[in-house]
C-alpha positions as CSV (number, residue, x, y, z in Angstrom):
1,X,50.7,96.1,53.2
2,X,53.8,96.4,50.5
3,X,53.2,97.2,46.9
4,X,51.8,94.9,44.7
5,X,55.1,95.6,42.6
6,X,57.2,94.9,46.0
7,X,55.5,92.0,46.6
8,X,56.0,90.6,43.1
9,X,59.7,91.3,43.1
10,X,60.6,89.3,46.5
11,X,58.4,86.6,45.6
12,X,59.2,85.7,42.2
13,X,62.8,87.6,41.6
14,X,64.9,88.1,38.6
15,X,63.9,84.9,37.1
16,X,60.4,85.7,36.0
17,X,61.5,89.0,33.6
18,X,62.3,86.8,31.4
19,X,59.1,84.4,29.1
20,X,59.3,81.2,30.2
21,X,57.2,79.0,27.6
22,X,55.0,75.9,28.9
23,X,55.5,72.6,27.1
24,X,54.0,72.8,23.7
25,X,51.6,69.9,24.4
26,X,50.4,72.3,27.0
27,X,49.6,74.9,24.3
28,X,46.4,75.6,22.9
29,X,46.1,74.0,18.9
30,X,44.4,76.7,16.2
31,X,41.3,74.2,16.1
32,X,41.0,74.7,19.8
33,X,41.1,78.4,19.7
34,X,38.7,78.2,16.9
35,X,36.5,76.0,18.7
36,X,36.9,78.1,21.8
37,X,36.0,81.4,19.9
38,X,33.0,79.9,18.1
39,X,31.5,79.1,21.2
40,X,31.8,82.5,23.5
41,X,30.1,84.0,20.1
42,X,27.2,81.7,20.6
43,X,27.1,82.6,24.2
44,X,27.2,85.8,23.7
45,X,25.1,86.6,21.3
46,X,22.3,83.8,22.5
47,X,20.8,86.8,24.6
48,X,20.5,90.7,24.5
49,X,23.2,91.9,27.0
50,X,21.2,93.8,30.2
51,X,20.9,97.0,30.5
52,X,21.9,99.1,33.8
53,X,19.5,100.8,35.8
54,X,21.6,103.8,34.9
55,X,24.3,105.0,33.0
56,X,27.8,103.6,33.9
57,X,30.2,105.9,33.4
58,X,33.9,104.5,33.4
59,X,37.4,106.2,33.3
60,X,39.5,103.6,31.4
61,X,43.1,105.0,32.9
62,X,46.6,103.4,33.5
63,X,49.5,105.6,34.0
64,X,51.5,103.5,32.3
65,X,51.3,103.5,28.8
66,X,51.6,100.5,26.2
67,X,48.9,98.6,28.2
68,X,46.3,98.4,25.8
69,X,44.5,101.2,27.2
70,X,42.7,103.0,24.2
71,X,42.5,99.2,22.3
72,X,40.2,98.3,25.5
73,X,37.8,101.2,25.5
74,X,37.1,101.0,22.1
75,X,36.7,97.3,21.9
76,X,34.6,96.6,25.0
77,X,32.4,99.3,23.8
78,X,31.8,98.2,20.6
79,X,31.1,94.9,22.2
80,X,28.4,96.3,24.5
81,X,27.2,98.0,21.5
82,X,27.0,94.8,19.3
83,X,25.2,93.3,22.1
84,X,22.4,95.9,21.6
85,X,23.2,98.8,24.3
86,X,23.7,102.5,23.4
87,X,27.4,103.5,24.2
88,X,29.2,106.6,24.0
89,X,32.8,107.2,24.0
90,X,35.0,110.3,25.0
91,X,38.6,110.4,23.5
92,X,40.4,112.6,26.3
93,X,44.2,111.5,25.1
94,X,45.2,114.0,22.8
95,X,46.6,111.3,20.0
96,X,43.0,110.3,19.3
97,X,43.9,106.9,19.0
98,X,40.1,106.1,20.0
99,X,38.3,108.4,17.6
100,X,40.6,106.8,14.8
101,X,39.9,103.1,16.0
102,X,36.3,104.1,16.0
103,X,36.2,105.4,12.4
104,X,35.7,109.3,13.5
105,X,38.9,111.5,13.1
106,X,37.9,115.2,12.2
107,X,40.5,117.9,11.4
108,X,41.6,120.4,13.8
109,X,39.3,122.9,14.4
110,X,36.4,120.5,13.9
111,X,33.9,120.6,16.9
112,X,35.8,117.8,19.3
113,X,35.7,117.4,22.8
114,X,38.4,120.3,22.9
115,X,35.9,122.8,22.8
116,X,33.4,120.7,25.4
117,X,36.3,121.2,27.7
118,X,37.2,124.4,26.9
119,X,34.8,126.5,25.6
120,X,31.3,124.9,27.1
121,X,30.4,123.6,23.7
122,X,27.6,120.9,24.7
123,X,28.4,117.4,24.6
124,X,25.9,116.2,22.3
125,X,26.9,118.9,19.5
126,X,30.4,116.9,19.5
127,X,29.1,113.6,19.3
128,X,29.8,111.4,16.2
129,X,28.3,108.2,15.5
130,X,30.8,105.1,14.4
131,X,30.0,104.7,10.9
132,X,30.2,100.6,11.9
133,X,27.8,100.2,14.8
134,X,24.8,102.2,14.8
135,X,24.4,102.6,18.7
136,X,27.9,103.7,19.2
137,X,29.4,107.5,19.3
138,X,32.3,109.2,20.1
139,X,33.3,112.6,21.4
140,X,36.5,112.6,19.4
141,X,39.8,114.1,20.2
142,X,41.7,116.0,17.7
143,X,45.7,117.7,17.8
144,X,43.5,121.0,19.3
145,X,43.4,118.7,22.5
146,X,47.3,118.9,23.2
147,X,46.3,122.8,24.4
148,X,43.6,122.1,26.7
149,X,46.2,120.9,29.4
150,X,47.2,124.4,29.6
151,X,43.9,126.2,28.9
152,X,42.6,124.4,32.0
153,X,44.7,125.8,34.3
154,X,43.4,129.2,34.8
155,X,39.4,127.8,33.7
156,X,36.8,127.6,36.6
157,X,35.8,124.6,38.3
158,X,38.7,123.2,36.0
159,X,38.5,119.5,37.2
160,X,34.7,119.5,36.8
161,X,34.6,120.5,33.3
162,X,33.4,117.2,31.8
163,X,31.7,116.6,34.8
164,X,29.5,119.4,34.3
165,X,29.1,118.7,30.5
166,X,28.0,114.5,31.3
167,X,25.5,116.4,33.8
168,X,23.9,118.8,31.5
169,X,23.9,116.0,28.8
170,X,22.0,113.4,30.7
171,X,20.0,116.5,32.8
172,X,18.3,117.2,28.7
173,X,14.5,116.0,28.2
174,X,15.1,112.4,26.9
175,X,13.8,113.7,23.9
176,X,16.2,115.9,23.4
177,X,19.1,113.7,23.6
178,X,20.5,109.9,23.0
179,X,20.0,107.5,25.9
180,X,23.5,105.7,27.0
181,X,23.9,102.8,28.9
182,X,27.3,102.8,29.0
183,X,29.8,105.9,28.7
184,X,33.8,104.9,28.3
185,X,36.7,108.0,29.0
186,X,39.5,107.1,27.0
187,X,42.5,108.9,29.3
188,X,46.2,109.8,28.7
189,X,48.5,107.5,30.0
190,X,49.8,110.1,32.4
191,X,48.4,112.4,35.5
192,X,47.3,115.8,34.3
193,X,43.9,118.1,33.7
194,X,42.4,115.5,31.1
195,X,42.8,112.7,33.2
196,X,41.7,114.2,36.1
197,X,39.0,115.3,34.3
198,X,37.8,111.6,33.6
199,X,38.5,110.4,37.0
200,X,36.1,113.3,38.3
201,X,33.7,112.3,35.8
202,X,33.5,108.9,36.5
203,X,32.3,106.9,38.9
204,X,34.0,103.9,37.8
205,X,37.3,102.8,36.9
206,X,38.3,100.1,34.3
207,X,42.2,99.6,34.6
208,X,43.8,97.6,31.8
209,X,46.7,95.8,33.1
210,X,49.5,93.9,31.1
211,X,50.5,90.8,32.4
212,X,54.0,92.1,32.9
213,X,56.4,93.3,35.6
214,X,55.9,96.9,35.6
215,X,52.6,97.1,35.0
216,X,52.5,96.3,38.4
217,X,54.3,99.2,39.9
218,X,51.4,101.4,37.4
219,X,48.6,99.3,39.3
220,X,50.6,100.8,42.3
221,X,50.9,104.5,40.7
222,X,47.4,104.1,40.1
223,X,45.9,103.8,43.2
224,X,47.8,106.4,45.0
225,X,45.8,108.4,42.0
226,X,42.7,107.2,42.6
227,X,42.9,107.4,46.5
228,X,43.4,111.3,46.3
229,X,40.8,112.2,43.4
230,X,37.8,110.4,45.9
231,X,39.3,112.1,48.5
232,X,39.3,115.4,47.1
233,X,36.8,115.4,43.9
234,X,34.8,112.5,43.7
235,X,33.9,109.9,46.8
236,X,32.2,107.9,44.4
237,X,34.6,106.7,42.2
238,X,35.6,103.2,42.4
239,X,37.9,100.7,40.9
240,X,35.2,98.3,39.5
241,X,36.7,96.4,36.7
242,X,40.6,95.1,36.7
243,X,41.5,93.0,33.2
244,X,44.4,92.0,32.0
245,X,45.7,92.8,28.3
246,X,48.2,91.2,25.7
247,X,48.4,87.6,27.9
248,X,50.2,84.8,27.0
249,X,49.0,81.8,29.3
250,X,52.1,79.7,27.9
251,X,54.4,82.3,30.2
252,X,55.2,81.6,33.8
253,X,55.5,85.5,34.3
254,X,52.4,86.1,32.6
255,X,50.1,83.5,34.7
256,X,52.9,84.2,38.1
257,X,51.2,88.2,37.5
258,X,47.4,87.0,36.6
259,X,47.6,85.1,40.3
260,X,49.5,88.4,42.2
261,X,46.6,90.9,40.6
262,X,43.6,88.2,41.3
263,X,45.2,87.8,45.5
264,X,44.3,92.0,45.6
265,X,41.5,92.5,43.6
266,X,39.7,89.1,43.2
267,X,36.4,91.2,43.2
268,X,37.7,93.7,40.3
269,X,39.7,91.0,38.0
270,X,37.6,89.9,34.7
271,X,38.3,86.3,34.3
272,X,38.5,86.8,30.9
273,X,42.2,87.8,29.9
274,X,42.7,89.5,26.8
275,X,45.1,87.6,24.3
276,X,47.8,89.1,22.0
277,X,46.2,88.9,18.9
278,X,47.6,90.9,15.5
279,X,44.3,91.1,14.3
280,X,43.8,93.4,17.5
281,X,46.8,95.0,16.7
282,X,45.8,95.3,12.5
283,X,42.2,97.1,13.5
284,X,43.1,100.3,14.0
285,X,44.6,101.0,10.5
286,X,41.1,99.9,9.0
287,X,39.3,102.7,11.0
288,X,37.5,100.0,13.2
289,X,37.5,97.6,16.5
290,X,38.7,93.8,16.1
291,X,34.7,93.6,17.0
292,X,33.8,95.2,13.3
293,X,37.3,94.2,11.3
294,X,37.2,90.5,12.5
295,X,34.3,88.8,14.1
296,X,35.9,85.6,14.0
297,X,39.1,86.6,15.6
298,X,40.3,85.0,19.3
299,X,40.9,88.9,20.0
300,X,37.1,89.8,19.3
301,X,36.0,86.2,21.1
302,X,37.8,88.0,24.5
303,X,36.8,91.3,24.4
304,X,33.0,89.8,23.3
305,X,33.2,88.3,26.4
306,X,35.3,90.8,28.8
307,X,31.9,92.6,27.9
308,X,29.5,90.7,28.8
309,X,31.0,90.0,32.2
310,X,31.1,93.9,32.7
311,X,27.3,94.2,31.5
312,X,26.3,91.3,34.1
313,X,27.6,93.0,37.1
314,X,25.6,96.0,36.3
């Protein structure tokens, strides 16, 4: 079978790298949108979200970057979290973009999930909780990350390390220890120690894709990735959860990728598609999600409900 990215290029050419509006009558008006996100609220908080018979543990990865990678982990999780589960969240990209979306940014030389990785500090002396939401924490990332790539190399069991640490966490007397339903690994958008380490960890995989050309050829990238960690580390991991970030459904190219992705991986593909939304995009600078800084939002309506079709496949 060719690559998606192949695939994609022979059918729909040089014409589709361009945006190709619809009609604007075909457009959705601001009352519709508002309408539309008033009701998936409704829906979604008409009932507590379900929780899973275990912990779900999810590498959110793309080795391409500018995908909407971080923006994903933190808001899906602070969705599940709104929705009444416990959900942690390990920053494992050395920017920390997480941990700063999540309110939680300590200096360097704080306790972070540096020293979980390379020092065996335990997991739950690291945690944080998001000042927000009171059933969400984060294992933060601080600059100290940046060395661990290298500090890994000559570590034992070096692509087990936060393996190990999830399995001592959850392996504590319940007592002893926060109960999560859902744990996200927030990744680099590249191939190295940390992001092996959350592919080993996990034992699922949330990929973020833009609905653009060459996110494709990542999707491609990816699953070479993701082939060889089962093979070699971890024959449980899976891709379980495919959505797609920053779309524009007045585009030809962006509804011409939406159908490529959904002919591979109609199991994977949420059909919720996450919109381009500056409110998304303003978050961050407050410290919080979209699903704290702006309830109301189209960008918190998607992700409110990206969630709850994650939580009812559990």
């Amino acid at each position: 079978m060719s690559s998606l990215s192949d695939r994609f290029n022979a059918e729909f050419g040089a014409a589709h790298k361009q945006y190709v509006p619809l009609p604007e009558n075909e457009a959705e008006s601001t009352f519709d949108q508002l309408m539309h996100s008033h009701a998936v609220r409704s829906e979604f908080f008409s009932e507590p979200l379900p929780h899973p018979a275990h912990p779900r543990i999810f590498a959110v990865s793309n080795q391409k970057g500018g995908v909407g990678k971080t923006t994903t982990a933190v808001n899906i999780a602070a969705a599940l979290a709104k929705g009444g589960l416990s959900v942690l969240v390990i920053d494992c990209d050395p920017q920390g973009n997480a941990s700063t979306a999540l309110g939680v940014k300590p200096p360097a030389g704080d306790p972070s999930v540096y020293h979980t990785l390379t020092q065996d500090l335990p997991l739950r002396e690291v945690m944080y909780q998001c000042p927000d939401i009171e059933t969400l924490f984060v294992v933060p990332a601080t600059i100290d990350l940046s060395m661990a790539e290298v500090e890994l190399v000559m570590s034992d069991r070096r692509e087990y390390r936060l393996r190990d640490s999830l399995s001592a966490f959850f392996g504590l007397p319940e007592a002893d220890r926060i109960h999560f339903d859902y744990v996200f690994i927030d990744s680099p958008p590249s191939l190295g120690m940390l992001t092996l380490n959350a592919l080993v960890a996990a034992r699922e995989v949330l990929i973020p894709i833009q609905a653009e050309y060459y996110a494709l050829e990542g999707l491609t990238q990816l699953m070479a990735t993701i082939h060889k960690v089962r093979e070699s580390f971890n024959p449980e991991l899976r891709i379980s959860t495919i959505v797609l970030t920053m779309f524009d459904k007045r585009t030809n190219l962006a509804n011409d990728v939406a159908a490529d992705v959904a002919q591979y991986f109609s199991d994977e593909l949420l059909a919720t598609r996450i919109p381009r939304n500056v409110r998304i995009s303003e978050a961050p600078s407050f410290g919080q999600t979209i699903i704290s800084y702006d309830l109301r939002s189209a960008g918190a309506a998607a992700y409110l409900a990206a969630a709850k079709e994650i939580a009812l496949r559990s």
